[in-house]
SEFIZA-3560 file (N, C-alpha, C; in Angstrom, 3 decimals):
REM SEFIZA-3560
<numar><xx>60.123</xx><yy>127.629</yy><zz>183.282</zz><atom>N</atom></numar>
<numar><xx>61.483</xx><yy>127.747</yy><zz>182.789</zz><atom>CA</atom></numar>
<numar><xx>61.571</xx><yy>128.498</yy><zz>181.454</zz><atom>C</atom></numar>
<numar><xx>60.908</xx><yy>128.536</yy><zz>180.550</zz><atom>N</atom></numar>
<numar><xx>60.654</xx><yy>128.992</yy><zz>178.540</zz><atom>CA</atom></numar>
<numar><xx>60.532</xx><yy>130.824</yy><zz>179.252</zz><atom>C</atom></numar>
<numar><xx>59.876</xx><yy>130.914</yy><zz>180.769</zz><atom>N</atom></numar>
<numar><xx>60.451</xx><yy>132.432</yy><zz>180.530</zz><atom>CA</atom></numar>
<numar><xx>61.246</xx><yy>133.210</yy><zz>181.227</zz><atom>C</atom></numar>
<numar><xx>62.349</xx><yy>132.337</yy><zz>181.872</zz><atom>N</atom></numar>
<numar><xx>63.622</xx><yy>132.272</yy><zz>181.865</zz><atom>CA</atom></numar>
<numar><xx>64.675</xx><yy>133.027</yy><zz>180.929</zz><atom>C</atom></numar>
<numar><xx>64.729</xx><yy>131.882</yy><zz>180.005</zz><atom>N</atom></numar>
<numar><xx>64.873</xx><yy>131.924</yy><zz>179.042</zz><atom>CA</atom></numar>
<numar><xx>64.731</xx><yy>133.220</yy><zz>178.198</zz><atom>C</atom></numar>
<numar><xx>63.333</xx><yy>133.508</yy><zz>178.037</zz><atom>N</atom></numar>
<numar><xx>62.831</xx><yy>134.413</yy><zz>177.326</zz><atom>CA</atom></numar>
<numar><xx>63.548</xx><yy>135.746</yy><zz>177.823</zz><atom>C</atom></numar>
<numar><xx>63.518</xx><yy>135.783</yy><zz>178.941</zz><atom>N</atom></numar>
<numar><xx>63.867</xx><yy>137.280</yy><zz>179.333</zz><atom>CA</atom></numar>
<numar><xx>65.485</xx><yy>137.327</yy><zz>179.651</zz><atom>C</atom></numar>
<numar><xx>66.345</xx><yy>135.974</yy><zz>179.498</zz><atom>N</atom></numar>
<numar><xx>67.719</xx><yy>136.132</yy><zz>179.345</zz><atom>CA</atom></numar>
<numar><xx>67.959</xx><yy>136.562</yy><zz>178.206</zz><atom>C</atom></numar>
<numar><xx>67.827</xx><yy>136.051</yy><zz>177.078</zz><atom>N</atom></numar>
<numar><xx>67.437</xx><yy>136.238</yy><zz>175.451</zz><atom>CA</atom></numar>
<numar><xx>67.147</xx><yy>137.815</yy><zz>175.114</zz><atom>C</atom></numar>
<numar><xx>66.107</xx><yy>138.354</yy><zz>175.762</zz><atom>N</atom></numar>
<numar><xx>66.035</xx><yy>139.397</yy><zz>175.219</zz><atom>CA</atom></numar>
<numar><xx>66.610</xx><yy>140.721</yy><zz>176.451</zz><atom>C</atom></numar>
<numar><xx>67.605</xx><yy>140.166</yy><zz>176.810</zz><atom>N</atom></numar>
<numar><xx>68.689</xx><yy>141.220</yy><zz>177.683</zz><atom>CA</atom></numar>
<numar><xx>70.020</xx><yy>141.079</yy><zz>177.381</zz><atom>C</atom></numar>
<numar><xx>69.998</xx><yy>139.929</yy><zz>176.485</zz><atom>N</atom></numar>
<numar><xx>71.227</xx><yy>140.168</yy><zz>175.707</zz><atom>CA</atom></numar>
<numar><xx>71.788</xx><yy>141.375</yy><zz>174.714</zz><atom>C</atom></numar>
<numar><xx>73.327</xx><yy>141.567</yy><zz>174.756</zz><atom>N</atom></numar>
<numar><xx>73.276</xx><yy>142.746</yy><zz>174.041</zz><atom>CA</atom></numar>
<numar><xx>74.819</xx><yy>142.460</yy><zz>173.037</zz><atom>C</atom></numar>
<numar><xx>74.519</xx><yy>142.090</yy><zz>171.951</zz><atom>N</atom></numar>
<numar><xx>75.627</xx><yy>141.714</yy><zz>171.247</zz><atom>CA</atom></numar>
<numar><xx>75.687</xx><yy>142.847</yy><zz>170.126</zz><atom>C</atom></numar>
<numar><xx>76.839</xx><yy>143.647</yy><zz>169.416</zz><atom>N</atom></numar>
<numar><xx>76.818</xx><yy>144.173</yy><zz>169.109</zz><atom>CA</atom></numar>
<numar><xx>76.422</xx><yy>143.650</yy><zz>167.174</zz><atom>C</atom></numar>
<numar><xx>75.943</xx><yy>144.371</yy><zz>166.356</zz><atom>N</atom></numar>
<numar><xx>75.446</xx><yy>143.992</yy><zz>165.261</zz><atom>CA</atom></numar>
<numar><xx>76.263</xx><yy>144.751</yy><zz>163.794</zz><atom>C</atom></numar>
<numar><xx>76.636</xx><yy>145.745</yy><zz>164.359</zz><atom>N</atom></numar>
<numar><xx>77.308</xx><yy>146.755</yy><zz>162.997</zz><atom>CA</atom></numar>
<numar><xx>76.978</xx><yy>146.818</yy><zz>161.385</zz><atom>C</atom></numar>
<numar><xx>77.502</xx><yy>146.562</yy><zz>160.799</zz><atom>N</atom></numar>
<numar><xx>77.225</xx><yy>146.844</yy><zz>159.325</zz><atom>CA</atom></numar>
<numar><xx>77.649</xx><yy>145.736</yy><zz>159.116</zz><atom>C</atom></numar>
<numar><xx>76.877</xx><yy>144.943</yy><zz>158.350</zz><atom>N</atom></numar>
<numar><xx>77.181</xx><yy>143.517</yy><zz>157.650</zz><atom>CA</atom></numar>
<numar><xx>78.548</xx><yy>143.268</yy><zz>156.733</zz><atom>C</atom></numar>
<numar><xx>79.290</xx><yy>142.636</yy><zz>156.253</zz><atom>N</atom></numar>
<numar><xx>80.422</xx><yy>142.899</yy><zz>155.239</zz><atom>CA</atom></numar>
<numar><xx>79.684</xx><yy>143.420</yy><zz>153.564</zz><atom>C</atom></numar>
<numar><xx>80.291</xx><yy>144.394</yy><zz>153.703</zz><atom>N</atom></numar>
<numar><xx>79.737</xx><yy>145.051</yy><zz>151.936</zz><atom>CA</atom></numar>
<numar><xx>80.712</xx><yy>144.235</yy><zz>150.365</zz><atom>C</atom></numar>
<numar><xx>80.159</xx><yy>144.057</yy><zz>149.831</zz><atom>N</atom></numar>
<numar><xx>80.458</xx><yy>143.146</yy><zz>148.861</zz><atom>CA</atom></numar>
<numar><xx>81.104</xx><yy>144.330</yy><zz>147.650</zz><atom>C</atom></numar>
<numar><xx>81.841</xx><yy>144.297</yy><zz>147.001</zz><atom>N</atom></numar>
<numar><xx>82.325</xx><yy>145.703</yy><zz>146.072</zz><atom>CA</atom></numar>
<numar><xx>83.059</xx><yy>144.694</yy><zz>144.898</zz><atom>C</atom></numar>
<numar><xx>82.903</xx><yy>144.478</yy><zz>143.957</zz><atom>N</atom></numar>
<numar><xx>83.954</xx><yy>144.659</yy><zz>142.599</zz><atom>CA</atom></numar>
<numar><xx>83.965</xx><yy>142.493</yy><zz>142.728</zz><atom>C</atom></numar>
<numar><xx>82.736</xx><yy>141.596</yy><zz>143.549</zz><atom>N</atom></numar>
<numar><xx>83.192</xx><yy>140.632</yy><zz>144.125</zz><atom>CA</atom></numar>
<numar><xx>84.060</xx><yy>140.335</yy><zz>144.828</zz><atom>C</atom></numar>
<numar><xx>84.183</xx><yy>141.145</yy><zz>145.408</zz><atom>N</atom></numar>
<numar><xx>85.412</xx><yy>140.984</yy><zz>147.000</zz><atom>CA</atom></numar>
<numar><xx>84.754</xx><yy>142.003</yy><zz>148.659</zz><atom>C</atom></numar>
<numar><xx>84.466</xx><yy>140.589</yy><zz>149.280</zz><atom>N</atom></numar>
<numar><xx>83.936</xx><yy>141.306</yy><zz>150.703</zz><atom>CA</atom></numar>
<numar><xx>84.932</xx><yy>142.561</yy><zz>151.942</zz><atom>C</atom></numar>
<numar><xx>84.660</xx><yy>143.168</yy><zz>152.050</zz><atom>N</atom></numar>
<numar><xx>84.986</xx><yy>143.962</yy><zz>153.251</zz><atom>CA</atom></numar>
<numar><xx>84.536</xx><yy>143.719</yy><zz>154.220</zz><atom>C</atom></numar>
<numar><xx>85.617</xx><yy>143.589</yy><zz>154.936</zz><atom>N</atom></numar>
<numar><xx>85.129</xx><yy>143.464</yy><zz>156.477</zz><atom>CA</atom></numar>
<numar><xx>85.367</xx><yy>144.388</yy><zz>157.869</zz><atom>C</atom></numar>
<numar><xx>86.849</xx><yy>145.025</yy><zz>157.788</zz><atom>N</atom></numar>
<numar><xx>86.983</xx><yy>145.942</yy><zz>159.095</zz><atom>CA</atom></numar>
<numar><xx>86.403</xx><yy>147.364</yy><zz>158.872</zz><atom>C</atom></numar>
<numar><xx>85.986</xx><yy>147.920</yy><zz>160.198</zz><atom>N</atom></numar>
<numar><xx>85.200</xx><yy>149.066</yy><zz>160.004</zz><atom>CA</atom></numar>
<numar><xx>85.726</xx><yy>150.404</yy><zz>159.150</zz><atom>C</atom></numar>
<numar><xx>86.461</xx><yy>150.545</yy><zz>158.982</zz><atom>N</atom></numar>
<numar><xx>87.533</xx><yy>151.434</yy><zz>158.243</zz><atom>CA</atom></numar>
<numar><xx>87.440</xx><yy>150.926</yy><zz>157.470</zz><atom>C</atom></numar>
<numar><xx>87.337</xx><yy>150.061</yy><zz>156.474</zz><atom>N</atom></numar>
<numar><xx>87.347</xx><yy>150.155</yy><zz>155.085</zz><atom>CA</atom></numar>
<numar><xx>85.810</xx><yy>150.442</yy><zz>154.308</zz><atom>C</atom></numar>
<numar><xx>84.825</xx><yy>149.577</yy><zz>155.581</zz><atom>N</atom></numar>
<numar><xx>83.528</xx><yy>149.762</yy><zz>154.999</zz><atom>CA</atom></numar>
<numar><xx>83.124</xx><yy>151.168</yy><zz>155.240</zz><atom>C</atom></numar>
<numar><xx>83.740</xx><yy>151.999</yy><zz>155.984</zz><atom>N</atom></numar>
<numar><xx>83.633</xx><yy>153.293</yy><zz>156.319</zz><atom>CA</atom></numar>
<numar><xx>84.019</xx><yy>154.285</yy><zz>155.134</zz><atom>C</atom></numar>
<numar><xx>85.167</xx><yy>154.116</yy><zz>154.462</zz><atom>N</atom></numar>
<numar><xx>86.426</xx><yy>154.567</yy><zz>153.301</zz><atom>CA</atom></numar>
<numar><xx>85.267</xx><yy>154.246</yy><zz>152.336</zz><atom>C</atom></numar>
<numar><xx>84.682</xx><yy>152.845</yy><zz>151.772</zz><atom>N</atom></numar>
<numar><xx>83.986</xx><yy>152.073</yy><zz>151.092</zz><atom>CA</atom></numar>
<numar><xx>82.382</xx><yy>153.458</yy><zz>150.667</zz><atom>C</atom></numar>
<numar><xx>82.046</xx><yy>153.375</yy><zz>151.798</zz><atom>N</atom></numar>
<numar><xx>80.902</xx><yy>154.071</yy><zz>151.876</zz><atom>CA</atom></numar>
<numar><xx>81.044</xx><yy>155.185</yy><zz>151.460</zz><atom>C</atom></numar>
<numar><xx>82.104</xx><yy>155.784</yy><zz>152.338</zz><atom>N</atom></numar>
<numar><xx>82.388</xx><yy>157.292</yy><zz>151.703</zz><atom>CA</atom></numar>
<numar><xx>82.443</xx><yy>157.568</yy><zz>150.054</zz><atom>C</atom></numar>
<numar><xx>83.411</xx><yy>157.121</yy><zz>150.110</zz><atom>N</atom></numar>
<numar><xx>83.263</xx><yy>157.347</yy><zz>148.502</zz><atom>CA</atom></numar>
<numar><xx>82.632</xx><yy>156.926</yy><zz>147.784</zz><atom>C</atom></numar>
<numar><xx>81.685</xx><yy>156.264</yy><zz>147.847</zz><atom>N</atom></numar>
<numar><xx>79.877</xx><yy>156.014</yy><zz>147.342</zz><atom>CA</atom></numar>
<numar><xx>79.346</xx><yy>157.140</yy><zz>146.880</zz><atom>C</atom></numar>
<numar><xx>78.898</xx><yy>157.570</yy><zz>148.177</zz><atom>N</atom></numar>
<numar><xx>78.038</xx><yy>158.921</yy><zz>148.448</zz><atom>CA</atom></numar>
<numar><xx>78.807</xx><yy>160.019</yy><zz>147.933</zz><atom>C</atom></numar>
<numar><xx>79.777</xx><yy>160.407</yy><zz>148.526</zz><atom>N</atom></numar>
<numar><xx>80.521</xx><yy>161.547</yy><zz>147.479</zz><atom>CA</atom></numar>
<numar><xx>80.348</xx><yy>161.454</yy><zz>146.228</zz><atom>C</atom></numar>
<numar><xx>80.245</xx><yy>160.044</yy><zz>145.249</zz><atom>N</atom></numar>
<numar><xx>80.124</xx><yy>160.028</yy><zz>144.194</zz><atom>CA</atom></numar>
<numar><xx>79.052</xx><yy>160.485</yy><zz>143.327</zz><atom>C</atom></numar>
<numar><xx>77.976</xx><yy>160.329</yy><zz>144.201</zz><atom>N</atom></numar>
<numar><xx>76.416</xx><yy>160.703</yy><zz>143.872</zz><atom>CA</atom></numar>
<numar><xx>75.627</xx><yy>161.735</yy><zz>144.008</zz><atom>C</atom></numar>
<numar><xx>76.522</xx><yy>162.385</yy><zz>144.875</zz><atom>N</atom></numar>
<numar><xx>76.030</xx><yy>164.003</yy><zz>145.614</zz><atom>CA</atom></numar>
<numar><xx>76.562</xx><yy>164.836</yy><zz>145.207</zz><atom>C</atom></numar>
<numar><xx>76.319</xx><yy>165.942</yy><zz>144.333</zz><atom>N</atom></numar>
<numar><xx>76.935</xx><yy>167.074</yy><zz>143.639</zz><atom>CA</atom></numar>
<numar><xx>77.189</xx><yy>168.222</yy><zz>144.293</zz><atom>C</atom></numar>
<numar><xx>78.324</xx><yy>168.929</yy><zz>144.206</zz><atom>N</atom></numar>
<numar><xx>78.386</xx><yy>170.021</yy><zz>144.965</zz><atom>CA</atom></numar>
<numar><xx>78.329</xx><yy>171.185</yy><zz>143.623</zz><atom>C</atom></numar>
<numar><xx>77.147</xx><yy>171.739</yy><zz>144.070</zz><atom>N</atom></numar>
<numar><xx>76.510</xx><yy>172.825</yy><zz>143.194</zz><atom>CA</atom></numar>
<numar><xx>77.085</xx><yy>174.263</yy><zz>143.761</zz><atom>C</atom></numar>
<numar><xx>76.939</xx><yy>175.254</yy><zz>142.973</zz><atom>N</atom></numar>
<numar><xx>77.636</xx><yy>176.197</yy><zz>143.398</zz><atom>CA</atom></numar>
<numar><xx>76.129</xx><yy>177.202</yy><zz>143.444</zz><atom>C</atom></numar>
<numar><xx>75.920</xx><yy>177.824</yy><zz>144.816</zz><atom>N</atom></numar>
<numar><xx>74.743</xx><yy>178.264</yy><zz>145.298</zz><atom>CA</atom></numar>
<numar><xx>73.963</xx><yy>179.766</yy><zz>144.168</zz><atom>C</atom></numar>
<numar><xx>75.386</xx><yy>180.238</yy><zz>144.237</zz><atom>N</atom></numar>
<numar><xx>75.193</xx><yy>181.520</yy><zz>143.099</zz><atom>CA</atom></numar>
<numar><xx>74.307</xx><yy>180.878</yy><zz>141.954</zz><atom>C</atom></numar>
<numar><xx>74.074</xx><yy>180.160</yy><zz>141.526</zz><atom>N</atom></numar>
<numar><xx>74.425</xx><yy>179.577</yy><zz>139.976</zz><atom>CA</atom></numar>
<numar><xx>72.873</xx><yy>178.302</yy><zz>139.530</zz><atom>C</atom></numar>
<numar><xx>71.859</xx><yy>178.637</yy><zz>140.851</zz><atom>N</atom></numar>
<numar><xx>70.895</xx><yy>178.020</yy><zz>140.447</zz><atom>CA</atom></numar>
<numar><xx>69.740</xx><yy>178.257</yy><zz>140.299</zz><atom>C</atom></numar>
<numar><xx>69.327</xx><yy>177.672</yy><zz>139.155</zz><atom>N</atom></numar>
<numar><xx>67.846</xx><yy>178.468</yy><zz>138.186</zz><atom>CA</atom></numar>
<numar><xx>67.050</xx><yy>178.672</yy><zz>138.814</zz><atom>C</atom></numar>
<numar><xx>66.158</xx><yy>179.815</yy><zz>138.452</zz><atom>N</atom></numar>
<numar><xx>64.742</xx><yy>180.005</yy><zz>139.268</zz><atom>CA</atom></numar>
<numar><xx>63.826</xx><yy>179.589</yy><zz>138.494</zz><atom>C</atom></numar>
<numar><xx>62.916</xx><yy>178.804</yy><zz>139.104</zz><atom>N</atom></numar>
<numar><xx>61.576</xx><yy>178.037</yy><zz>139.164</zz><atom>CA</atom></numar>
<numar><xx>60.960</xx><yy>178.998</yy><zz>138.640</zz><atom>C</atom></numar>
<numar><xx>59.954</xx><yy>178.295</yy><zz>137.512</zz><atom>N</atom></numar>
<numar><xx>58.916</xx><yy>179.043</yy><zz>137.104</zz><atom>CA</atom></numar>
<numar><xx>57.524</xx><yy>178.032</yy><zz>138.062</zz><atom>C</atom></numar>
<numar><xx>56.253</xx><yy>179.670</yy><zz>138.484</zz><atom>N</atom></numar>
<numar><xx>55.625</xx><yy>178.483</yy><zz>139.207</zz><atom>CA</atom></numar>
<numar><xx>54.346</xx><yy>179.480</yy><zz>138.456</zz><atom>C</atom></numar>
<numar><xx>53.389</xx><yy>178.427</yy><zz>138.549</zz><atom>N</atom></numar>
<numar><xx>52.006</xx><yy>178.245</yy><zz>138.055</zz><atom>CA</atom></numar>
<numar><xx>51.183</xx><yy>179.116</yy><zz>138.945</zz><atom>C</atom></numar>
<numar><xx>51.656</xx><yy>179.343</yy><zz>140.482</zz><atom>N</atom></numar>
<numar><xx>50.442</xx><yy>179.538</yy><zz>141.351</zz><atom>CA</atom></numar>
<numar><xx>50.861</xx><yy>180.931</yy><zz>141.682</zz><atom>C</atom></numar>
<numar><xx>50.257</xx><yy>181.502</yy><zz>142.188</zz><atom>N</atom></numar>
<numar><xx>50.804</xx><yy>182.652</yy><zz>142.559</zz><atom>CA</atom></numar>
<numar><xx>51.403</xx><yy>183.283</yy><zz>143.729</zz><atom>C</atom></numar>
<numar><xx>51.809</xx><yy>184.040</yy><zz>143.915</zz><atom>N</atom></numar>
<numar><xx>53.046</xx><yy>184.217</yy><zz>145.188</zz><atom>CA</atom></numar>
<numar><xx>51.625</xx><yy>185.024</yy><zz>146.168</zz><atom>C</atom></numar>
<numar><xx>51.744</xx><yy>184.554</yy><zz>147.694</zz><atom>N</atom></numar>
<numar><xx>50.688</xx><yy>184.678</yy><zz>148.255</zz><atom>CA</atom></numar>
<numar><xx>51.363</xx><yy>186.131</yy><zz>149.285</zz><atom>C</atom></numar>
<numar><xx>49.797</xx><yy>187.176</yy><zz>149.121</zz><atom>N</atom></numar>
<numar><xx>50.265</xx><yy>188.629</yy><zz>149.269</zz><atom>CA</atom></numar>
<numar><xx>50.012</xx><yy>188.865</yy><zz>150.741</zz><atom>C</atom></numar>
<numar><xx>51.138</xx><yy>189.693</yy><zz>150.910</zz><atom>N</atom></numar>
<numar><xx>51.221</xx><yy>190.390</yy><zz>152.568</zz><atom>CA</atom></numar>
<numar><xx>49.541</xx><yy>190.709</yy><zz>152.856</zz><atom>C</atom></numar>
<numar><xx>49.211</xx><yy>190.484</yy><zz>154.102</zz><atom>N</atom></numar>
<numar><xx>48.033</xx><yy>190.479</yy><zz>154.829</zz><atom>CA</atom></numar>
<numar><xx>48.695</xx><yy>191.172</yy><zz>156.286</zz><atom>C</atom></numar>
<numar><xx>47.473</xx><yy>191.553</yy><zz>156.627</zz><atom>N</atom></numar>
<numar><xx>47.819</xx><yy>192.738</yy><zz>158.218</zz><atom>CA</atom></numar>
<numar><xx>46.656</xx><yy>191.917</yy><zz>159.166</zz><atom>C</atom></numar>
<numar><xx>46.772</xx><yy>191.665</yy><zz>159.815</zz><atom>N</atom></numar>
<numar><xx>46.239</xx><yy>190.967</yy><zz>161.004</zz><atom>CA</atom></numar>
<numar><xx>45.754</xx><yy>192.212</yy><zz>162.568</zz><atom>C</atom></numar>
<numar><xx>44.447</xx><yy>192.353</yy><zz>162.094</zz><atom>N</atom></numar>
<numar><xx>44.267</xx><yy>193.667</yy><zz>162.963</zz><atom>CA</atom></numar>
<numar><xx>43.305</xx><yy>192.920</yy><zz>163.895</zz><atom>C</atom></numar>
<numar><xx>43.415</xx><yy>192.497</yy><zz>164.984</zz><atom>N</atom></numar>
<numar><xx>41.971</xx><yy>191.651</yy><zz>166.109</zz><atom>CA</atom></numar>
<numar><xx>42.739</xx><yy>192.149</yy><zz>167.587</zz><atom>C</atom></numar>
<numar><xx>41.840</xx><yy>191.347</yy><zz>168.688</zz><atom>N</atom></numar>
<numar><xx>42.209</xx><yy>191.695</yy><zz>169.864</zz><atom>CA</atom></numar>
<numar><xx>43.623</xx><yy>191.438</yy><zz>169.792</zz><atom>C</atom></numar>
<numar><xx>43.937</xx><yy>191.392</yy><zz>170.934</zz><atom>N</atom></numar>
<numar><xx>45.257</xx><yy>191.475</yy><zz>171.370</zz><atom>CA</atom></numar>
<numar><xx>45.697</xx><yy>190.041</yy><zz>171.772</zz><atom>C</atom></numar>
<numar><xx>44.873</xx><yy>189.478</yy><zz>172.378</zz><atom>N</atom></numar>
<numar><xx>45.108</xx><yy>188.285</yy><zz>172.940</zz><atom>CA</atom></numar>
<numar><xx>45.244</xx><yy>187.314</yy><zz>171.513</zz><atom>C</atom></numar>
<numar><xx>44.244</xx><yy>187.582</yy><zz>170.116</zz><atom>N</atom></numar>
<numar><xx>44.049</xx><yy>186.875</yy><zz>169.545</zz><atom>CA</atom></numar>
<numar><xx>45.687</xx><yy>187.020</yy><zz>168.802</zz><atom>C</atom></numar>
<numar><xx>45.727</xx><yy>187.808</yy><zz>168.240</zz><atom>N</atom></numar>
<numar><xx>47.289</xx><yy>188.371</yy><zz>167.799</zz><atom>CA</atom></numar>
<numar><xx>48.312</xx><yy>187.778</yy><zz>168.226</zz><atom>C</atom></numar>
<numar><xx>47.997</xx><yy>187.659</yy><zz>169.831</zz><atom>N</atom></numar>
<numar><xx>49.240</xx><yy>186.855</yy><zz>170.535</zz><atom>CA</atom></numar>
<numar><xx>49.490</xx><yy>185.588</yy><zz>170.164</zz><atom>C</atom></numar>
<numar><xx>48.001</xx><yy>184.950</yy><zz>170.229</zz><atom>N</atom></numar>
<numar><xx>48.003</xx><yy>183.591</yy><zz>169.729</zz><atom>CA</atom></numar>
<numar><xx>48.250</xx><yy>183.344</yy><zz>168.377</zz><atom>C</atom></numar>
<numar><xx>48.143</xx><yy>184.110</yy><zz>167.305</zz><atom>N</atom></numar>
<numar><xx>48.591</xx><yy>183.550</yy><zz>165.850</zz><atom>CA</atom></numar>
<numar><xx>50.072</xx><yy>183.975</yy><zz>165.769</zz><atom>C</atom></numar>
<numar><xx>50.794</xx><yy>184.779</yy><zz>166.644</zz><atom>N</atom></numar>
<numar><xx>52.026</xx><yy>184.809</yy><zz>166.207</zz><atom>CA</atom></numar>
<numar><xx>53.092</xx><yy>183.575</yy><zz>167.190</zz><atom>C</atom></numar>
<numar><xx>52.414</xx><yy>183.023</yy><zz>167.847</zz><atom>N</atom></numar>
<numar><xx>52.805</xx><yy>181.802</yy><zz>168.428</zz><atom>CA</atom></numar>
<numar><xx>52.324</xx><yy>180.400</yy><zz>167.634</zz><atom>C</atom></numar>
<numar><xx>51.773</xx><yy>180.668</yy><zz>165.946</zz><atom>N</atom></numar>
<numar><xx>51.270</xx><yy>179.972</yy><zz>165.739</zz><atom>CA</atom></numar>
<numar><xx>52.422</xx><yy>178.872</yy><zz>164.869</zz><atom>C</atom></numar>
<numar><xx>53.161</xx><yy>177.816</yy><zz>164.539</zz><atom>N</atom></numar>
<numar><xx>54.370</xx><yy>176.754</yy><zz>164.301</zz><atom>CA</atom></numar>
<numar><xx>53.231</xx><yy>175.723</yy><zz>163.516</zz><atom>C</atom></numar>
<numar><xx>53.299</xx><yy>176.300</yy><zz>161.972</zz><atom>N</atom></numar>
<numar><xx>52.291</xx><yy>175.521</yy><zz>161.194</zz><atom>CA</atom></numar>
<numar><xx>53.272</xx><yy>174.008</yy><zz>160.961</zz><atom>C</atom></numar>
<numar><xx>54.747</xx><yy>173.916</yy><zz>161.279</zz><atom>N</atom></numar>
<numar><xx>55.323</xx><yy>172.922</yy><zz>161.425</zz><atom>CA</atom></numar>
<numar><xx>54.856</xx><yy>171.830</yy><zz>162.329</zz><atom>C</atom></numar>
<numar><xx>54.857</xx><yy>172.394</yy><zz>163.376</zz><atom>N</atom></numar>
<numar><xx>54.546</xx><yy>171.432</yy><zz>164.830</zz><atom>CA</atom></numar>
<numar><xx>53.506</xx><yy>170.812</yy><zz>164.435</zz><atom>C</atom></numar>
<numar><xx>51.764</xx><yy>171.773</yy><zz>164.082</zz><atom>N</atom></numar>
<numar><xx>51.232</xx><yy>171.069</yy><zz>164.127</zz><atom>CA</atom></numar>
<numar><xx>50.975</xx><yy>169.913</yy><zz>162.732</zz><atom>C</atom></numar>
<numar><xx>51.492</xx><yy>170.307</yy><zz>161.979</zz><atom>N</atom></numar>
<numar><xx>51.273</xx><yy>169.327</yy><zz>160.459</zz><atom>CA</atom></numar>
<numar><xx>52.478</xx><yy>168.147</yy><zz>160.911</zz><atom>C</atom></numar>
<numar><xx>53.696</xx><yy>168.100</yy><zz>161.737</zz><atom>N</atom></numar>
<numar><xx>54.347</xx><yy>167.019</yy><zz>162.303</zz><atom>CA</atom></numar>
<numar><xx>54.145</xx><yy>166.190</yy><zz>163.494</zz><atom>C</atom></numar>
<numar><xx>52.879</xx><yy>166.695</yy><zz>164.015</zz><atom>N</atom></numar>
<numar><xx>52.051</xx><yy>165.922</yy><zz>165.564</zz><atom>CA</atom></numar>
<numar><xx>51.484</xx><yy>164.968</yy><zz>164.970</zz><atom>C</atom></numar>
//
């Protein structure tokens, strides 16, 4: 019977949402306000910079120089299929 139970329990599906957010000592509760609530949080904290208008980095290392890649053909094929993303995120 305990796995019964067990597997009624975990096929349940109740919904969970965002807990009530607490602000100024006074709780919120409907989704629209904690929504309104939130928003203007984050807007508050996130700057909108103007793209023209930001400094360039001084860097220590040096800027790494154009190279020509002269090998077979097949090999060529394979380094320009090469996604140094993919594999440093596998």
């Amino acid at each position: 019977m305990p796995e019964t139970t067990t597997t009624i329990k975990s096929q349940r599906r109740e919904p969970i949402g965002i807990t009530p957010l607490k602000v100024n000592k006074e709780q919120i509760f409907s989704d629209n306000d904690k929504a309104n609530c939130l928003n203007n949080y984050f807007s508050s904290v996130v700057t909108n910079e103007r793209l023209d208008n930001i400094p360039k980095l001084e860097s220590s290392y040096p800027d790494i120089l154009m190279f020509t890649v002269t090998a077979d053909p097949g090999v060529f094929k394979l380094l320009s299929k090469f996604n140094p993303i993919k594999i440093y995120w596998s």
